[in-house]
Rosetta silent file (secondary structure, phi, psi, omega in degrees, C-alpha in Angstrom):
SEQUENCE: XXXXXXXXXXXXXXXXXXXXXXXXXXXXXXXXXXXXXXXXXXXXXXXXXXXXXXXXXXXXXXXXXXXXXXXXXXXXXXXXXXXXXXXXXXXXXXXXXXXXXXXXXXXXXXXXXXXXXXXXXXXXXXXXXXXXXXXXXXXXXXXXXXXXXXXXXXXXXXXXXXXXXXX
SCORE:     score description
SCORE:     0.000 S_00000001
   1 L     0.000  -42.810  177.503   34.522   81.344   60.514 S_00000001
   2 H   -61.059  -15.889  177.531   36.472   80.627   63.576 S_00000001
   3 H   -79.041  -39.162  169.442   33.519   79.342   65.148 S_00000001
   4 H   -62.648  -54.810 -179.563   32.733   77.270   62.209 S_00000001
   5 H   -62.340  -50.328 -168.491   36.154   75.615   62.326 S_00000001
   6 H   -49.441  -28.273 -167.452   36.028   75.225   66.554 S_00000001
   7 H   -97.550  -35.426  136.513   33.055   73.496   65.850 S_00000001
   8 H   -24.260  -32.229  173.577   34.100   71.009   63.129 S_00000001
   9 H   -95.383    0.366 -177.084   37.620   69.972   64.654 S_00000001
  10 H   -86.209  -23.619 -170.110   35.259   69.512   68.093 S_00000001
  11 H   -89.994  -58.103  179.029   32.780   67.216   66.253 S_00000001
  12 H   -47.952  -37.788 -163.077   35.950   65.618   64.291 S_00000001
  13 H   -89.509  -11.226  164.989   38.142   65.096   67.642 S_00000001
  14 H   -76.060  -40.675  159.299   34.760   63.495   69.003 S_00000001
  15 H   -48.319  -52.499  178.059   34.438   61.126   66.581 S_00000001
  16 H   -38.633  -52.986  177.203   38.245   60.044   66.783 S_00000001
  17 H   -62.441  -58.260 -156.305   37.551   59.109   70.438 S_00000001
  18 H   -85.876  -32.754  165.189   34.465   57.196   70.284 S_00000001
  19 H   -70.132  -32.600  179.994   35.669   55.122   67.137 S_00000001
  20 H   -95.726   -0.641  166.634   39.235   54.947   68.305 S_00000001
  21 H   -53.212  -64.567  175.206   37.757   54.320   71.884 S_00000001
  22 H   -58.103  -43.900 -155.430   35.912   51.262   70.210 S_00000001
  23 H   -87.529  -50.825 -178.980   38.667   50.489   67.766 S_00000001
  24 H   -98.057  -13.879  121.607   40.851   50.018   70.729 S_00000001
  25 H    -4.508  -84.802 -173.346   38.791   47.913   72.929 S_00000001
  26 H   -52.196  -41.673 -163.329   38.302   45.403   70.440 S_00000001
  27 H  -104.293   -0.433  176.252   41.717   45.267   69.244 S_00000001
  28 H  -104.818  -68.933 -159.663   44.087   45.766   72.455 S_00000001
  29 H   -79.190  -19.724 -175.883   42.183   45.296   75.312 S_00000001
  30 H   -76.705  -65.349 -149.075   40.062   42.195   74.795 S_00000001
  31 L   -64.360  -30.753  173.775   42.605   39.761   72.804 S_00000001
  32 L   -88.534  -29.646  173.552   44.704   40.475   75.882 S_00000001
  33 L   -72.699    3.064  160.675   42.205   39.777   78.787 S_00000001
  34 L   -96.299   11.744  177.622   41.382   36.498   77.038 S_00000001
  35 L   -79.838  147.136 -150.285   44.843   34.953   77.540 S_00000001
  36 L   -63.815  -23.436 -156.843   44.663   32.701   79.535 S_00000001
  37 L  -101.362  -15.329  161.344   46.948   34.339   82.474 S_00000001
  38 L  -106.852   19.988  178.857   44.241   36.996   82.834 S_00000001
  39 L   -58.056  -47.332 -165.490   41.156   34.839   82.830 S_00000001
  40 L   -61.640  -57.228 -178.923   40.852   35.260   86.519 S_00000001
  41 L   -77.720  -12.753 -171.541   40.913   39.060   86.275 S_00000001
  42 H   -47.218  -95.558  145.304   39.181   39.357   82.979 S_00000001
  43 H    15.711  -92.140 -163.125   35.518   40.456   84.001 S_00000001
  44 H   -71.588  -26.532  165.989   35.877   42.474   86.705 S_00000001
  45 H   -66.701  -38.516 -162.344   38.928   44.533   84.722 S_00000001
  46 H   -77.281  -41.481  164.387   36.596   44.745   81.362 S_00000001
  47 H   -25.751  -84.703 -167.988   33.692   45.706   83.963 S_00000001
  48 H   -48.563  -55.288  165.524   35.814   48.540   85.241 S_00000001
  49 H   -54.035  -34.131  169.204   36.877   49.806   81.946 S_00000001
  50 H   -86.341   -3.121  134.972   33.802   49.656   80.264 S_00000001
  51 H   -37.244  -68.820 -169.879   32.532   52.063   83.227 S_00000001
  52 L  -104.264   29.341  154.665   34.989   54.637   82.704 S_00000001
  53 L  -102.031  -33.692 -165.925   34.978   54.324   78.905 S_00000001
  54 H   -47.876  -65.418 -173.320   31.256   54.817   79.481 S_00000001
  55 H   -85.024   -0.231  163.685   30.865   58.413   80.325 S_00000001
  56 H   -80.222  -33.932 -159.583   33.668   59.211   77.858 S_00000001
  57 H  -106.581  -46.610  161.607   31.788   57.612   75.013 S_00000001
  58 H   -60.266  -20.012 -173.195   28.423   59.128   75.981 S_00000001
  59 H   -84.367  -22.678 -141.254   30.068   62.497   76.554 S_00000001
  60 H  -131.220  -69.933  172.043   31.591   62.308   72.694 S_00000001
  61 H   -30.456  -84.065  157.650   28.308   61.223   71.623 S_00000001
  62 H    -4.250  -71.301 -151.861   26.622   64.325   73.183 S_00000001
  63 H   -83.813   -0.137  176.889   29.461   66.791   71.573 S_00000001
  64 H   -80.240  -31.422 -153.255   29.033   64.705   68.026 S_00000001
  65 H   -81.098  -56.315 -147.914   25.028   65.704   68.215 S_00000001
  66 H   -82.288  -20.994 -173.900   25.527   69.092   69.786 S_00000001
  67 H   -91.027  -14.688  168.495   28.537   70.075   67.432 S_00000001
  68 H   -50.708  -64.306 -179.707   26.351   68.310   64.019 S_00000001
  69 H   -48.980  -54.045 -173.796   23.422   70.969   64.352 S_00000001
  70 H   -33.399  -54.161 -169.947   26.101   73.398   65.422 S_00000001
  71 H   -71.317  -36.220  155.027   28.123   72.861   62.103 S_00000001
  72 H   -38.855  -61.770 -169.396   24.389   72.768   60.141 S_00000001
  73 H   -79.721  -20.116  167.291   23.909   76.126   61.284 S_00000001
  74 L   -79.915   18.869  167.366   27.158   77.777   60.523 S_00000001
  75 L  -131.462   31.789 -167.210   26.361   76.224   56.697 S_00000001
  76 L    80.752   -9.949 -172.023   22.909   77.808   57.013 S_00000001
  77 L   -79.219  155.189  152.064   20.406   74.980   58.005 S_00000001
  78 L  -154.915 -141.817 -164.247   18.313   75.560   60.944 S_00000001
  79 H   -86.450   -8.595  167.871   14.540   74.430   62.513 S_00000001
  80 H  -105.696    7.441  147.277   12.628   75.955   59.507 S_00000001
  81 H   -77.251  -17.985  170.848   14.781   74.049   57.055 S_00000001
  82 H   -81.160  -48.768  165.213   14.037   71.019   58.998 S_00000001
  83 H   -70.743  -15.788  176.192   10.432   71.786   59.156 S_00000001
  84 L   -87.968   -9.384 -174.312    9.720   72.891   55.996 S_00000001
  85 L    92.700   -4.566  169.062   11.214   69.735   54.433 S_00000001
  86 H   -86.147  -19.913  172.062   14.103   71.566   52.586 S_00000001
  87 H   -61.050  -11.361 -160.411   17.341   70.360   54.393 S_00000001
  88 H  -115.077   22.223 -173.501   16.212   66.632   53.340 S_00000001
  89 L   -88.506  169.655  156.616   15.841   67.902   49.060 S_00000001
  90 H    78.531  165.806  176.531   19.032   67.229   47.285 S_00000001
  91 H   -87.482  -13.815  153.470   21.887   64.795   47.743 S_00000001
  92 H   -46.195  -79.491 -173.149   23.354   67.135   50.881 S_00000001
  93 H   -59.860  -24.261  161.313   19.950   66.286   52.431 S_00000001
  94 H   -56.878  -51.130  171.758   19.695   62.665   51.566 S_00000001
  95 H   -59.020  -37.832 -178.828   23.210   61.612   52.746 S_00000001
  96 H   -65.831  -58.555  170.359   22.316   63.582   56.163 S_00000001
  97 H    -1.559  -62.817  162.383   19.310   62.326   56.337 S_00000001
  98 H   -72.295  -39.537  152.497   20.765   58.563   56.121 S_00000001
  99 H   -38.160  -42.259 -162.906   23.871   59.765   58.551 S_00000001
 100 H   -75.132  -43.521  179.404   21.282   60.900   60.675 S_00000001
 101 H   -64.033  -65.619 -171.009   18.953   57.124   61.115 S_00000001
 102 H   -38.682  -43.102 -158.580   22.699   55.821   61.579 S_00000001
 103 H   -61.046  -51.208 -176.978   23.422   58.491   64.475 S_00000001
 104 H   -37.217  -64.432 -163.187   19.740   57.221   66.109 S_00000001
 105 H   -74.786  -19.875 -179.097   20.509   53.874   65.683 S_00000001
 106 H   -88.542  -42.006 -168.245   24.163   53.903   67.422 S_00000001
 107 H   -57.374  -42.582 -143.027   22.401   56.366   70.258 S_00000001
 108 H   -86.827  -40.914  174.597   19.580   53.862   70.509 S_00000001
 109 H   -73.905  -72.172 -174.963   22.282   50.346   70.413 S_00000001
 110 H   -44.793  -63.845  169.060   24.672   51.948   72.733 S_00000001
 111 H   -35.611  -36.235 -150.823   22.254   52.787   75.525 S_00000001
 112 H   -91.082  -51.581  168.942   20.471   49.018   75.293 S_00000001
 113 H   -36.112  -66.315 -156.744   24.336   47.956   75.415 S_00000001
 114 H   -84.022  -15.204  166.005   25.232   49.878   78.338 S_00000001
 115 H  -104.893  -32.156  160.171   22.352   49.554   80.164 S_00000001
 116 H  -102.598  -37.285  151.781   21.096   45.855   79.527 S_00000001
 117 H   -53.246  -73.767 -179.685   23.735   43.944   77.832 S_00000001
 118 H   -51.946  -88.367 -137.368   27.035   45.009   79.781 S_00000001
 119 H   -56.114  -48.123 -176.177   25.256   44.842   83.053 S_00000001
 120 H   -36.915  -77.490 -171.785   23.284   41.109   81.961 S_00000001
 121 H   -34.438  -76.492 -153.866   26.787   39.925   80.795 S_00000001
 122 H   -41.456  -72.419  178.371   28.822   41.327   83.797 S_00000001
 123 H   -18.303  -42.090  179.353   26.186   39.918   86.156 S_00000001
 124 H   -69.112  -66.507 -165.899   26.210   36.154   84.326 S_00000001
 125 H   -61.142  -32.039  170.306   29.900   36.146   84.060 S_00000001
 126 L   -98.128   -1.078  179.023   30.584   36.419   88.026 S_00000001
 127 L  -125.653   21.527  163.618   28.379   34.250   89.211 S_00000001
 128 L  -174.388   88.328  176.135   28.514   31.335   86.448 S_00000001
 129 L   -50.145  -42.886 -165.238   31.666   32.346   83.905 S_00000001
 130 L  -102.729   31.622 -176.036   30.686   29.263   82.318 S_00000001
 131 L   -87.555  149.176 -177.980   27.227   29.040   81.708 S_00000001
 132 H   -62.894   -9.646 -165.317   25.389   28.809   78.463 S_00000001
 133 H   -95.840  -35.135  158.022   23.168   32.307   79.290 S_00000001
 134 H   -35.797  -71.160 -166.617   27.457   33.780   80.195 S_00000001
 135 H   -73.841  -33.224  162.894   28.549   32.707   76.702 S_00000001
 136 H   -40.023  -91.599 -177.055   25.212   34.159   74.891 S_00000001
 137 H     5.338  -70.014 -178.299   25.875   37.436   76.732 S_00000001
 138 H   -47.710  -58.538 -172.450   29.170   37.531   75.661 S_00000001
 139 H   -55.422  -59.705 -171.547   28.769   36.607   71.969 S_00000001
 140 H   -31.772  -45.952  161.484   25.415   39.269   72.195 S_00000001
 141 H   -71.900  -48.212  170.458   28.015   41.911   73.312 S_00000001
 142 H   -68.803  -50.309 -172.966   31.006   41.123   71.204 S_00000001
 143 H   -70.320  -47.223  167.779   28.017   41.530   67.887 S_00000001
 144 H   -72.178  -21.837  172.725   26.756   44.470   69.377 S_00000001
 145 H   -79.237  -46.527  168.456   30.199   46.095   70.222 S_00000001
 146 H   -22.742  -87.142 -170.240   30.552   44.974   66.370 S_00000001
 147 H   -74.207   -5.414  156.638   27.630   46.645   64.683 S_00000001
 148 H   -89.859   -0.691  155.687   28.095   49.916   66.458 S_00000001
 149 H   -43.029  -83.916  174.274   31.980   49.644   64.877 S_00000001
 150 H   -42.827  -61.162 -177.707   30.058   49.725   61.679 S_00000001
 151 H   -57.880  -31.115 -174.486   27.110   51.745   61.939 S_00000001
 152 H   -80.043  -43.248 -142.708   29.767   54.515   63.426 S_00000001
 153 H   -80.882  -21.048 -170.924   32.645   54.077   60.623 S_00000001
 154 H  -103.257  -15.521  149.989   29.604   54.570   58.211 S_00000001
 155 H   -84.203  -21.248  150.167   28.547   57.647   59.485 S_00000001
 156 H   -49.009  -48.520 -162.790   32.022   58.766   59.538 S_00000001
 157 H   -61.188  -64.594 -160.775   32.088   57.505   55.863 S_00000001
 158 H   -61.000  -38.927  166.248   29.208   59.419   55.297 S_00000001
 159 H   -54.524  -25.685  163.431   30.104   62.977   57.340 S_00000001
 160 H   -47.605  -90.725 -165.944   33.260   62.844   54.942 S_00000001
 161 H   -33.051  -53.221  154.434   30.867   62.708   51.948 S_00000001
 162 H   -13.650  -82.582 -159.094   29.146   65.374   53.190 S_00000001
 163 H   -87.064  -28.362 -164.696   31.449   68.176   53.565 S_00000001
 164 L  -113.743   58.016  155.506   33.697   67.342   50.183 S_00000001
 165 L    15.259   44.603  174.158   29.990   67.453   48.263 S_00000001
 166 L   -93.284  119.458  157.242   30.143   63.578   47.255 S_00000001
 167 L  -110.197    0.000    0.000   26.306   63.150   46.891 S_00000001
């Protein structure tokens, strides 16, 4: 049981971080690097920060995956319930099931972010702040910082349902 719990508040204190990681981003750190008195500095601070949020937020990712199975297998699931098709019967298996495409799809957004957006963006934004391919970027990144807000808060939503047997 203790193992069971270690691995539930480690998957729980991983979520907290990469959603309140995200949550404060959006709602602290941006609204103030667009005033006007930090324009200059804006970039190259959000740059830097979105570096060393980087390996924080993949690192949380990681211990949400590796502590998910973990917590599956301390409630009995393992690779012949996955293979046989019985972990996905039932409304337990549906909900992971749909938790699970979300999980994909935030692994699968975040990398394309962090590897093609953020760099595109950074790149535009120092050598033409004000160019129309600079403000795409931007918007493309502020929608994509967006929908992996959602797509996480809804797999949160759903790992709730999960454990307190809402199917």
């Amino acid at each position: 049981m203790a193992w069971y719990v270690l691995a539930v508040s480690l998957h729980i204190l991983a979520a907290c971080i990469w959603i309140g990681g995200m949550v404060f981003l959006a709602a602290a750190v941006l609204p103030v690097l667009r005033r006007p008195a930090y324009q200059s500095v804006a970039v190259p601070l959000i740059h830097a920060v979105a570096l060393q949020f980087r390996w924080i937020a993949w690192t949380t990712l990681g211990l949400l995956v590796a502590t998910g199975i973990w917590t599956l297998h301390f409630r009995g699931y393992g690779w012949a319930e996955v293979r046989d098709g019985s972990l996905w019967q039932g409304g337990f298996g549906h909900i992971l099931g749909i938790k699970l495409v979300l999980v994909a799809l935030i692994l699968a957004i975040s990398a394309w972010h962090d590897l093609i957006v953020g760099p595109r963006f950074t790149q535009a934004a120092l050598a033409d702040p004000g160019s129309p391919r600079t403000r795409r970027l931007r918007r493309a990144a502020a929608w994509v910082g967006r929908l992996m807000l959602i797509l996480s808060v809804s797999a949160l939503a759903l790992g709730v349902m999960l454990v307190r047997g809402a199917p």
